[in-house]
N, C-alpha and C positions, 0 to 999 in steps of 0.2 A: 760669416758662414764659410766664406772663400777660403779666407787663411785655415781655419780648424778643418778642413777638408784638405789642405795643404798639409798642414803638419798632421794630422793622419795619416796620410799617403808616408811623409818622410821615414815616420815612426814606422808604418808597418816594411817602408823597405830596408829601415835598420835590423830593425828584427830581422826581417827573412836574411839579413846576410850573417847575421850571428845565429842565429837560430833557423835554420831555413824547415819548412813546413815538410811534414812526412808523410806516407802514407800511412794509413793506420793498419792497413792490411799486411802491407810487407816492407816498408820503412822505404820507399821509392820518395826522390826528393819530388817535391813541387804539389802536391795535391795533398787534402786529410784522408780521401779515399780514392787511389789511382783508378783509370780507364779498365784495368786488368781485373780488378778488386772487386769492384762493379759487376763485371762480367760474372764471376763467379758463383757473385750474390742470387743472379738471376738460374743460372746454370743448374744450381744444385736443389731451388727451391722450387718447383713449378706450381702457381697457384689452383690450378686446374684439377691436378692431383692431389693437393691434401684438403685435411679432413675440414671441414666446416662447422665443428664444433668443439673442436683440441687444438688446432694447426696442424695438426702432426701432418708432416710432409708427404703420406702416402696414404692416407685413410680416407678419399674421398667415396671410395666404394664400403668398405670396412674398414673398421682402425680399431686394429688389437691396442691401440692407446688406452682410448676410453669408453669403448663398448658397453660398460661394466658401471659407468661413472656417469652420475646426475648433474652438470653443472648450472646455476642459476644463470650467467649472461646466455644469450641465444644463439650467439654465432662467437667464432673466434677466428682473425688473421694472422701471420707473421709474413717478415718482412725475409726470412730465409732461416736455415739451420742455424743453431747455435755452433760452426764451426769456422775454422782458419779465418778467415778475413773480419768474416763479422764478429766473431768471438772477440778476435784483438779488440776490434772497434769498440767492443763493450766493456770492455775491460782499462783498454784506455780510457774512455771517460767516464765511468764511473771510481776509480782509483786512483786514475795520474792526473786527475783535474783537466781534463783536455774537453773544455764545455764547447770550445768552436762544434765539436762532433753531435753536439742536439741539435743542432741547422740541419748539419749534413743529413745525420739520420733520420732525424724527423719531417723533413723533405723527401726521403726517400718513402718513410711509411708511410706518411700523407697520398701519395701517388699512388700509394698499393690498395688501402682505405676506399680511395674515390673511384679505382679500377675495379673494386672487388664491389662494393656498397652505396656509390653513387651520392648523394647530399642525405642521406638517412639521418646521420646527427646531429642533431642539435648541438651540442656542446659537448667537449673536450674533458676528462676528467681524470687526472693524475692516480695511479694506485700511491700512495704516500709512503715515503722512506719512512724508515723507524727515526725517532730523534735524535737517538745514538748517532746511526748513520750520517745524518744532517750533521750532527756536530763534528762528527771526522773526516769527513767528507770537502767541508763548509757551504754544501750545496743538495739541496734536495734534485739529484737527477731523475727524477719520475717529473719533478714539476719540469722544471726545464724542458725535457722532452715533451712533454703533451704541450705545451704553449707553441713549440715548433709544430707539431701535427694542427693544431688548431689554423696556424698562422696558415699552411698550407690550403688547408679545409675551407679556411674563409668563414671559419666560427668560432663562438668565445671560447678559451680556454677557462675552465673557472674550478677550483678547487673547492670540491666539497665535500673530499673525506678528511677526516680526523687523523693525525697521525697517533700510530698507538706508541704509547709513553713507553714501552719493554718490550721490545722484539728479538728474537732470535737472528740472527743471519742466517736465511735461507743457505745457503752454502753451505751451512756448516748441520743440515737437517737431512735425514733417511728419506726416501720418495711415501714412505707409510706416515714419517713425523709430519711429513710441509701437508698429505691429504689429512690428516686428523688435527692440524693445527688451527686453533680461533686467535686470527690477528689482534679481534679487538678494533676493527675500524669501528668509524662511528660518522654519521652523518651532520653537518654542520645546520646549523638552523636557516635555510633563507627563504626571503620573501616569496618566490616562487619556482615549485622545484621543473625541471626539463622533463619532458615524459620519454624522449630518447636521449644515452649517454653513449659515449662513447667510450670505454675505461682503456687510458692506455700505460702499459707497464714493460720494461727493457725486457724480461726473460721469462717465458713459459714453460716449466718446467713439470709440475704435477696441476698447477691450476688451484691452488691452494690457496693461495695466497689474493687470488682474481676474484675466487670466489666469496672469501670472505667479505672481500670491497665491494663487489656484487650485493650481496645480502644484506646489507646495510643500506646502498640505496635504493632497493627496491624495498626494504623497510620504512622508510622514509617517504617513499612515493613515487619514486621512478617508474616507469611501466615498461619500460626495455632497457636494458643493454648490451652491449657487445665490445669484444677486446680484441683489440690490437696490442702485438706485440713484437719488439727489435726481434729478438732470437727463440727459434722454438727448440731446447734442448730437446737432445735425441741420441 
């Protein structure tokens, strides 16, 4: 065990000399997310002030968000704006394969989670990439993330949505397509389902896509859930 903790060590201080680690925020050597980057996160996003049922970063009195809009989970967090640092950071890992950044992140949202909602969940539960996705990808980034929120949480991570076999990329959908879209989740069979979940997904953008993975476990049997999520576009 000595020696492969030896040539571990070796190996990552080869790498950082060929490859030295960056910020993800603003490309600062030495950290995936600098001391500055952090900062920001916190700066722009005040939990206090947004909405408690969209995230949206200013709607905890009103929020012209979703005033207008039904959604199934009960509550919703983010872990800040979809903008500058964290954007990168989402982007970096979900497209340039930079997975170190599900630790970082999902430590980060776990702490927001536990600040905002205390042990409420039971179990951890992935919004699932499209299989497409998976395949271009070579990693389902929604799984990965919630295993780190989990880890944090000190609960099981456990996957029990379906991924749907032909998705769109959100990204590439009008804010009217992603709310009139049906993913197609689907609820996996187990022996006993959690009566609280916690569904966690990188970007919240109309709630579209949360909701549909929503309806599906509470079709199933869930009796609550709530979302957490990396970035709340805005």
């Amino acid at each position: 065990m000595k020696v492969m903790n030896i040539v571990a060590e070796i190996t990552h201080s080869v790498g950082e000399l060929i490859a030295p680690t960056r910020c993800a925020g603003c490309e600062r050597q030495g950290a995936l997310l600098c001391h500055d980057c952090l900062l920001q996160l916190s700066a722009h996003y005040l939990p206090q002030q947004a909405c408690h049922k969209c995230a949206g970063p200013y709607g905890a009195l009103t929020c012209t968000e979703c005033w207008d809009l039904q959604y199934s989970f009960s509550q919703a967090l983010a872990l800040g704006i979809l903008d500058g640092a964290l954007a990168r950071a989402v982007v970096l890992y979900k497209d340039s394969n930079e997975r170190r950044l599900a630790d970082v992140l999902g430590h980060l949202l776990a702490k927001r989670v536990q600040a905002q909602w205390g042990r409420w969940a039971q179990i951890v539960c992935a919004v699932p990439a499209s299989t497409e996705a998976v395949r271009r990808r070579g990693f389902d980034h929604g799984e990965l993330l919630s295993r780190s929120v989990a880890a944090g949480l000190q609960i099981p991570a456990i996957q029990l949505l379906e991924q749907p076999q032909a998705r769109r990329d959100q990204r590439e959908l009008s804010r009217e397509q992603r709310l009139a879209g049906k993913q197609g989740f689907r609820c996996k069979r187990v022996r006993r389902l959690p009566k609280r979940v916690l569904l966690v997904d990188d970007v919240f953008t109309t709630g579209g896509t949360a909701q549909s993975a929503t309806e599906a476990l509470l079709a199933a049997g869930v009796k609550s859930v709530r979302l957490a999520v990396l970035g709340r576009a805005w």
